[in-house]
C-alpha positions in Angstrom: 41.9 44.9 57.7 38.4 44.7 58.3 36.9 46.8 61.3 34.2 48.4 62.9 34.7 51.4 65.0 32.2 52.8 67.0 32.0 56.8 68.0 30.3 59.1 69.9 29.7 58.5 73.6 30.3 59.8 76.3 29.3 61.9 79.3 25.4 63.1 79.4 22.7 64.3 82.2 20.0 62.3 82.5 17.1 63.1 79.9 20.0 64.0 77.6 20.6 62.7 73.9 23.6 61.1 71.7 24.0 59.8 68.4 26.6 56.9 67.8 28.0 55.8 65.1 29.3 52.4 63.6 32.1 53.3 60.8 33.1 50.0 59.1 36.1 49.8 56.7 36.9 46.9 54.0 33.5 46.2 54.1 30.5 47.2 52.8 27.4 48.1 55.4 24.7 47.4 53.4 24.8 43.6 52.9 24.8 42.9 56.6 22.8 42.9 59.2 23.4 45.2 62.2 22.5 45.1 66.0 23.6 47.6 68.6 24.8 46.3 71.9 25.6 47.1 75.1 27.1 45.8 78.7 27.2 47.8 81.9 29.9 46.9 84.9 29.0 43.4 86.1 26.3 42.7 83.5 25.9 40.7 81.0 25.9 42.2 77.2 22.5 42.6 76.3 20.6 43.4 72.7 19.8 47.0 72.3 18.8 47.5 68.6 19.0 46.1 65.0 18.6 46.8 61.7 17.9 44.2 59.1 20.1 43.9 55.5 17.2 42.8 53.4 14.3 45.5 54.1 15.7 47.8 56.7 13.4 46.3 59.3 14.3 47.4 62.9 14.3 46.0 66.4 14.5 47.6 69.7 14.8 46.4 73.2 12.1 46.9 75.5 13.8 48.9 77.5 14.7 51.5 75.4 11.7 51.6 72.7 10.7 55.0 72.0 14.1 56.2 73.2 16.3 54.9 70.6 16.0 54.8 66.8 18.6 53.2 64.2 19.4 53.9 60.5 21.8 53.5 57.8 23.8 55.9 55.8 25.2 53.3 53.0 27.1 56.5 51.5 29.1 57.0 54.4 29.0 53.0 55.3 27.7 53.8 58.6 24.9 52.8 61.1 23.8 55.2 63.8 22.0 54.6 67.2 20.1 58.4 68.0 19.5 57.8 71.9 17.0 60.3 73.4 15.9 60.7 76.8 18.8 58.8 78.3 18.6 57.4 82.1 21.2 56.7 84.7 20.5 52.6 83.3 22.0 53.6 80.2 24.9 53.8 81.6 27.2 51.4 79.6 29.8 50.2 76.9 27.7 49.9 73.5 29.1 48.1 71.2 27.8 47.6 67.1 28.1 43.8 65.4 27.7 43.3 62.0 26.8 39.9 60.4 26.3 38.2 57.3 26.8 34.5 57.1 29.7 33.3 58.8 31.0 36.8 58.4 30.8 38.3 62.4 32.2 41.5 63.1 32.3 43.5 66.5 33.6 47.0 67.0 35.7 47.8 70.1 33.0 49.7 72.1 32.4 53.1 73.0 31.6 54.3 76.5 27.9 56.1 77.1 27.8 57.6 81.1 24.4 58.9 81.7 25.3 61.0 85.0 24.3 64.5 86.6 
C-alpha cells in the first residue's frame, strides 16, 4: 500500500529546533513533488514549504523563511523539514503531500507543540 508517514515532532521551547521527516513506501520520492503543511486548532491548513521534482527548487512560507529549510534524501526516499528558531505560532499538526499528476498523496500528520 502506498503511504507517507511523517516523524519527528513533538514538544520544544520556544527558539528550539526539529527535523521531520516524510518516509514514503511503494513509491518513489524523487518523481514527485513535495510541500510541507500544516494546521493549528481552529485554522485552516496552510502551505509551509515545497520542494520541486524537476530541479529541486524550494518554497517557503513567509512566515517561516529563514526558519525552515527542506531537502531530499532519494536514498532513503525521504524529505525533511529542519525547523529552527521555532515560536509558540508553530504550534501545529504538519503534515507532508506528495504529488505527481493525478497521483496525490498525504501523510497522517505529526504533532509540533512549541511551548515553555
Amino acid at each position: 500500500q502506498v503511504q507517507l508517514v511523517e516523524s519527528g515532532g513533538g514538544l520544544v521551547q520556544p527558539g528550539g529546533s526539529l527535523r521531520l521527516s516524510c518516509a514514503a513506501s511503494r513509491f518513489a520520492l524523487d518523481y514527485f513533488a513535495i510541500g510541507w503543511f500544516r494546521q493549528a486548532p481552529g485554522k485552516e491548513r496552510e502551505g509551509v514549504s515545497s520542494i520541486s521534482s524537476s530541479d529541486d527548487s524550494t518554497n517557503y512560507a513567509d512566515s517561516m523563511k529563514g526558519r525552515v529549510t527542506i531537502s531530499r534524501d532519494n536514498a532513503k526516499n525521504t524529505v525533511y523539514l529542519q525547523m529552527n528558531s521555532l515560536k509558540p505560532e508553530d504550534t501545529a499538526v504538519y503534515y507532508c503531500n506528495a504529488k505527481l499528476s493525478l497521483n496525490d498523496y498525504w501523510g497522517q500528520g505529526t504533532q509540533v507543540t512549541v511551548s515553555s
